[in-house]
C-alpha positions in Angstrom: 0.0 0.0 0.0 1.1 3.5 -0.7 2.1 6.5 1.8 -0.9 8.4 0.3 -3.7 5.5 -0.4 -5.5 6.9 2.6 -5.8 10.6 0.5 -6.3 8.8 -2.6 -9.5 10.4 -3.7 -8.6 13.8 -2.4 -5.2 13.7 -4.1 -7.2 13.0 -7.2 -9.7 15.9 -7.0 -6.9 18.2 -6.3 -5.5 17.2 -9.2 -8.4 17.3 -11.5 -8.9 20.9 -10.6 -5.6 21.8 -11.4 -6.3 20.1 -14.8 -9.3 22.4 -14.7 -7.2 25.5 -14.4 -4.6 24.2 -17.3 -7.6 24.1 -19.6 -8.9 27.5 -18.5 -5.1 28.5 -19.4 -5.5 27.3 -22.4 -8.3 29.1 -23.4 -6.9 32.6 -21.7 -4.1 32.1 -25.0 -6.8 30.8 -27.1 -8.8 34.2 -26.0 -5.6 36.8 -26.4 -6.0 37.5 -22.5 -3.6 40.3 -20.8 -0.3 38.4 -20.0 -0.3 39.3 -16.8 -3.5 37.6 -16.4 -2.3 34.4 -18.0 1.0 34.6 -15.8 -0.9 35.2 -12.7 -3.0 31.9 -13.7 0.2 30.0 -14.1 1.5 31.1 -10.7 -1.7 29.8 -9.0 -1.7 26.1 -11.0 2.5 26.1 -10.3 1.5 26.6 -6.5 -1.2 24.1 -6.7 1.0 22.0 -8.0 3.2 22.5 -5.2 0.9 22.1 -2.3 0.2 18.4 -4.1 3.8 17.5 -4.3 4.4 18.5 -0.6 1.3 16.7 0.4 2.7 13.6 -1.4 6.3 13.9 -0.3 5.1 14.1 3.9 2.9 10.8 3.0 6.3 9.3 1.3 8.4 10.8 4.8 5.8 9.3 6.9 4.8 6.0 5.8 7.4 4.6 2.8 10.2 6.2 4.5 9.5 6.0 8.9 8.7 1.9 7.7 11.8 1.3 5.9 13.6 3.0 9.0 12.0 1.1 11.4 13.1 -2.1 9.2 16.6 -0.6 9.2 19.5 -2.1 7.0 20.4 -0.9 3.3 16.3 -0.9 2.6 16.3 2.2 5.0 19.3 4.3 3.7 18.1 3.4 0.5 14.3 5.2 1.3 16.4 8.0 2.6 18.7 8.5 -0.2 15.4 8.8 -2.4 13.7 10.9 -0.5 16.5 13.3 -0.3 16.9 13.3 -4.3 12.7 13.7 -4.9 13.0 16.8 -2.5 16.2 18.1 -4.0 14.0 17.7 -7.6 11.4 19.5 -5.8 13.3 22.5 -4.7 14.8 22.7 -8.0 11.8 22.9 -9.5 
């Protein structure tokens, strides 16, 4: 089972709304709307985006990660070291 099966359906509406707000981007260029308007759009998806991948990664920290701990051994440095590169991908971002 996965850190974030629990939020499943939550995870999954969050994300169709941001899908929502992709199209409605979409039709902002379609349309010739201000750019500061569409950029202003785009900072709001990026963000929810954001608040999705957080949501995800504290699942991953808390669950995937806090098990393979408590098993110990390579499996745990191994959770670690991934967890370390998702949130370095994240900050990058």
């Amino acid at each position: 089972m996965r850190g974030y099966t629990q939020g499943k359906d939550a995870y999954l509406k969050r994300l169709r709304r941001i899908e929502g707000q992709i199209r409605g981007l979409q039709r902002m260029v379609e349309n010739d709307e201000y750019c500061i308007d569409v950029l202003t759009q785009i900072s709001a998806a990026t963000k929810a985006l954001q608040a999705v991948s957080l949501g995800l990664m504290d699942e991953h920290l808390r669950h995937c990660v806090a098990q393979a701990i408590a098993e110990g051994g390579e499996t745990a440095d191994a959770k670690v070291k991934e967890a370390t590169e998702a949130i370095a991908r994240l900050v990058r971002s």
